[in-house]
Backbone as a ProteinNet text record, in pm:
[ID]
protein_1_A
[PRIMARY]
XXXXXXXXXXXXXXXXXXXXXXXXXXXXXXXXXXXXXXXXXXXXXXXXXXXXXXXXXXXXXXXXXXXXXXXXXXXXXXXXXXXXXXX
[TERTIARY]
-2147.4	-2165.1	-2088.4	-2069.6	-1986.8	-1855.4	-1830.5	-1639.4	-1675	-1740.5	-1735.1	-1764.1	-1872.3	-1887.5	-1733.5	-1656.4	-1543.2	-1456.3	-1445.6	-1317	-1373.2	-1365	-1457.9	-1368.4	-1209.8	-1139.8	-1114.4	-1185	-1112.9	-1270.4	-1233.4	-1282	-1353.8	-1472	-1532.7	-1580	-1457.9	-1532.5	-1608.7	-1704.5	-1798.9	-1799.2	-1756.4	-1751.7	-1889.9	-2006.8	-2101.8	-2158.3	-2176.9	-2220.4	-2356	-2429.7	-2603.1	-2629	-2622	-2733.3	-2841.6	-2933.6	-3045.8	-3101.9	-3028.1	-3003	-2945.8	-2827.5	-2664.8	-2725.8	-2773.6	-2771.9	-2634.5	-2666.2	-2544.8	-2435.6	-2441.3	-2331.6	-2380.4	-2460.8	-2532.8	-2634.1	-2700.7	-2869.8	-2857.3	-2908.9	-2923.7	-3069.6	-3120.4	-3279.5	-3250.5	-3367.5	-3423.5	-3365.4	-3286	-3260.5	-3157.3	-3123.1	-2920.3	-2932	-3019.1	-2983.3	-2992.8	-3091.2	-3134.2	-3042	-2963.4	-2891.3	-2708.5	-2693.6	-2587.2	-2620.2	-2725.5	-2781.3	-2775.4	-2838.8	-2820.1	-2670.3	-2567	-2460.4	-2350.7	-2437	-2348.3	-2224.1	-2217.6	-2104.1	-2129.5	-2249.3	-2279.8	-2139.2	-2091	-1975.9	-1881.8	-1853.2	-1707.6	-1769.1	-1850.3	-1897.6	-1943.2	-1821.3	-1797	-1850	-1952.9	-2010.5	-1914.5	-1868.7	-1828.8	-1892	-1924.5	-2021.6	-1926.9	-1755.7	-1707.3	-1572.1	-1485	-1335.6	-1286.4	-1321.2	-1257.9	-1257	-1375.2	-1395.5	-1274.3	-1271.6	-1150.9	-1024.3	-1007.8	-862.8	-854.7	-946.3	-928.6	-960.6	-1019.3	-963.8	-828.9	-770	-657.6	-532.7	-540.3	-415.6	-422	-309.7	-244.9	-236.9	-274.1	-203.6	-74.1	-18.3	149.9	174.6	249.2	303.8	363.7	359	409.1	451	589	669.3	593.8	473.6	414	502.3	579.1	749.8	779.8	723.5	831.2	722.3	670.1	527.4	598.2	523.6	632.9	673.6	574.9	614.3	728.8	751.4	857.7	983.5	963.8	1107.6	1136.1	1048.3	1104.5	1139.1	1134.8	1182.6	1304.2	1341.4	1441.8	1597.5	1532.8	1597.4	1626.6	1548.9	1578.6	1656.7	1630.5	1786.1	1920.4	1899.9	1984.8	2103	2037.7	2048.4	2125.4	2028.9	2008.1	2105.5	2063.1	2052.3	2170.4	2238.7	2307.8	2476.6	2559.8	2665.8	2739.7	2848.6	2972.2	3023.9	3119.7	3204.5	3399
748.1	824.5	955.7	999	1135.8	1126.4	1039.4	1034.2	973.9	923.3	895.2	1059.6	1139.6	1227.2	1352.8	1316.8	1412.9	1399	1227.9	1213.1	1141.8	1213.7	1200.6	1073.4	1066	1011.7	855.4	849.8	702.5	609.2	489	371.5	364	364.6	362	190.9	122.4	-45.4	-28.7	-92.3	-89	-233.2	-233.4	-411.6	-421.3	-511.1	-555.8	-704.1	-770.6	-883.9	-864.9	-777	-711.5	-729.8	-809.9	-797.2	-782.5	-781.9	-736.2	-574.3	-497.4	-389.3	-291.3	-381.5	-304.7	-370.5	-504.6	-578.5	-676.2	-738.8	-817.5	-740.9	-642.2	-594.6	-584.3	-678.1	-628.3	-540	-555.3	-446.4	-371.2	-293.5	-233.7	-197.6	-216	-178.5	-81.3	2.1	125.6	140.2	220	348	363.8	267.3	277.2	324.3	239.5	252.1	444.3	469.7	609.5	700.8	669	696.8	735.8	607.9	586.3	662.2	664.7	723.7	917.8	904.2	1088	1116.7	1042.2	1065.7	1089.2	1021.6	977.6	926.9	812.7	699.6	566.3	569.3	419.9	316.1	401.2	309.1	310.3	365.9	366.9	305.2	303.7	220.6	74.8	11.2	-150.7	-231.9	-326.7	-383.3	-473.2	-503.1	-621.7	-705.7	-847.8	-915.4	-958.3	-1007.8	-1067.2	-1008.9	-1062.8	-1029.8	-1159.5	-1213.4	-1355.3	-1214.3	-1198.3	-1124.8	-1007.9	-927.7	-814.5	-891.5	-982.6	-1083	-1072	-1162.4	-1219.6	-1098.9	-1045.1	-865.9	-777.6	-771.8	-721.5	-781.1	-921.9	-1014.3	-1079.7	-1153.7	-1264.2	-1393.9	-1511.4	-1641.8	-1637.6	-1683.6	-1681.6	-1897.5	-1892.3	-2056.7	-2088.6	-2188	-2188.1	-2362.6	-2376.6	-2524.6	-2584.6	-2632.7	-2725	-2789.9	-2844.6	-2964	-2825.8	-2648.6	-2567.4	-2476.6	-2494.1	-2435.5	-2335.4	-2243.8	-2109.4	-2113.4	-2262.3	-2271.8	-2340.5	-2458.2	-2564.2	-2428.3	-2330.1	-2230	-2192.6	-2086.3	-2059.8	-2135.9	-2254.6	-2364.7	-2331.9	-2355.7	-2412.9	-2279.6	-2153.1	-2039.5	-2008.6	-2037.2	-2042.9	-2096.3	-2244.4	-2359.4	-2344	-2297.7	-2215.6	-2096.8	-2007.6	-1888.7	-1954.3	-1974.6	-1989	-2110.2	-2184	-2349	-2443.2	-2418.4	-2508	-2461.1	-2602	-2569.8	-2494.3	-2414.8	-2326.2	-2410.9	-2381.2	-2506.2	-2422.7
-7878.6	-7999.3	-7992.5	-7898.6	-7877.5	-7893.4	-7886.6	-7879	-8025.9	-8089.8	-8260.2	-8318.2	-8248.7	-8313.9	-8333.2	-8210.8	-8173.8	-8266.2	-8280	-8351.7	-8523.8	-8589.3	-8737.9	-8839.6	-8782.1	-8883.4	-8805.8	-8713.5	-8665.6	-8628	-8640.4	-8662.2	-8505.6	-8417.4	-8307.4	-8337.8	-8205.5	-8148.1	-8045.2	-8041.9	-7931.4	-7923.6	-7791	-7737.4	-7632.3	-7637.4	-7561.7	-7570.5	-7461.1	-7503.8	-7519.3	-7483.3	-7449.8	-7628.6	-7663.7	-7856.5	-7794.8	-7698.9	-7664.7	-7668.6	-7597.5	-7617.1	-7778.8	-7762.9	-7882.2	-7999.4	-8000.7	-8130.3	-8145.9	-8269.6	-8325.1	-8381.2	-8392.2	-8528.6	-8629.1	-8668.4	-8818.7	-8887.6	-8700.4	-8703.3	-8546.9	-8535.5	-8429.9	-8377.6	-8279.1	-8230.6	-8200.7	-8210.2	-8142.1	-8013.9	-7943.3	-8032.7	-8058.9	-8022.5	-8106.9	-8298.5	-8356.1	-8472.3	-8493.5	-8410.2	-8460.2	-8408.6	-8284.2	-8274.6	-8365.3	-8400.6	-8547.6	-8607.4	-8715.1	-8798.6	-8784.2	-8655.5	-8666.6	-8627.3	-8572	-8550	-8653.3	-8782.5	-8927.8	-8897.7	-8811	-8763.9	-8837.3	-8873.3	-8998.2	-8984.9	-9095.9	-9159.9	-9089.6	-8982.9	-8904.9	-8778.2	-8713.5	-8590.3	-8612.7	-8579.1	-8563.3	-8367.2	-8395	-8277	-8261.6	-8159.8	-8150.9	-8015.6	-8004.3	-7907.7	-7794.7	-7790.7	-7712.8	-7754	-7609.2	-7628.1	-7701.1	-7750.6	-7865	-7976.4	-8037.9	-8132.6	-8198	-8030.2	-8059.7	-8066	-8000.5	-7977.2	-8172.4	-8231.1	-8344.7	-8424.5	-8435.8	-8554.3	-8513.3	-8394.1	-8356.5	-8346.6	-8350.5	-8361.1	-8473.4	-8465.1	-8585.7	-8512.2	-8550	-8496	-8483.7	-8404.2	-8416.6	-8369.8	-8454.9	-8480.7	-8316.4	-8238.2	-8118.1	-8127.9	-8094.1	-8096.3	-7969	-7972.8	-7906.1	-7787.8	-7795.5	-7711.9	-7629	-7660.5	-7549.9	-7489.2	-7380.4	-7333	-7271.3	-7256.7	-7192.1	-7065.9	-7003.5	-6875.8	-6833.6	-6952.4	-6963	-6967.9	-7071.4	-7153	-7027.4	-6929.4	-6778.1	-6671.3	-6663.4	-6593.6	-6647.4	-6775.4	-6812.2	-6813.5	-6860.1	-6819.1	-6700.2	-6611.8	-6441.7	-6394.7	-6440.6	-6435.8	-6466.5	-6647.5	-6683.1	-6581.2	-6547.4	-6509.5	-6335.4	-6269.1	-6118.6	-6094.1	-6136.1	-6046.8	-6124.2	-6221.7	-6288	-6222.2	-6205.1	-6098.8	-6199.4	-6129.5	-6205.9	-6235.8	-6362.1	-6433.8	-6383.7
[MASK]
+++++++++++++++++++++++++++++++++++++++++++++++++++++++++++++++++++++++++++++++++++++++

């Protein structure tokens, strides 16, 4: 809550898997909520439960050619590069 209270203009993630404690994101138990609340972070303090979660609000899918695994592409740049005779 202090580093939300410091910085007034930016968005505070709180990553926990504890919903026991933190909650879901949607509600908060005692004493977090009362906490939020006297902090007036409401609307800018976002829960999040897992790193899938932050993965998927901070990234984009990106399209990937299935036939070129990145492991197959560095094989093949290595070969490229290293291993293929001088002409």
């Amino acid at each position: 809550m202090e580093y939300a209270e410091e910085h007034p203009d930016e968005t505070v993630f709180f990553v926990s898997a504890n919903t026991k404690d933190f909650g879901d994101g949607t509600s908060y138990p005692y004493p977090m909520n009362k906490d939020i609340a006297d902090a007036g972070v409401a609307d800018r303090f976002i829960l999040m439960t897992s790193l899938d979660e932050v993965a998927s609000h901070f990234t984009e899918p990106a399209e990937v050619d299935e036939g070129l695994s990145p492991r197959s592409w560095a094989l093949r740049q290595f070969y490229r590069i290293w291993l293929r005779p001088p002409k």
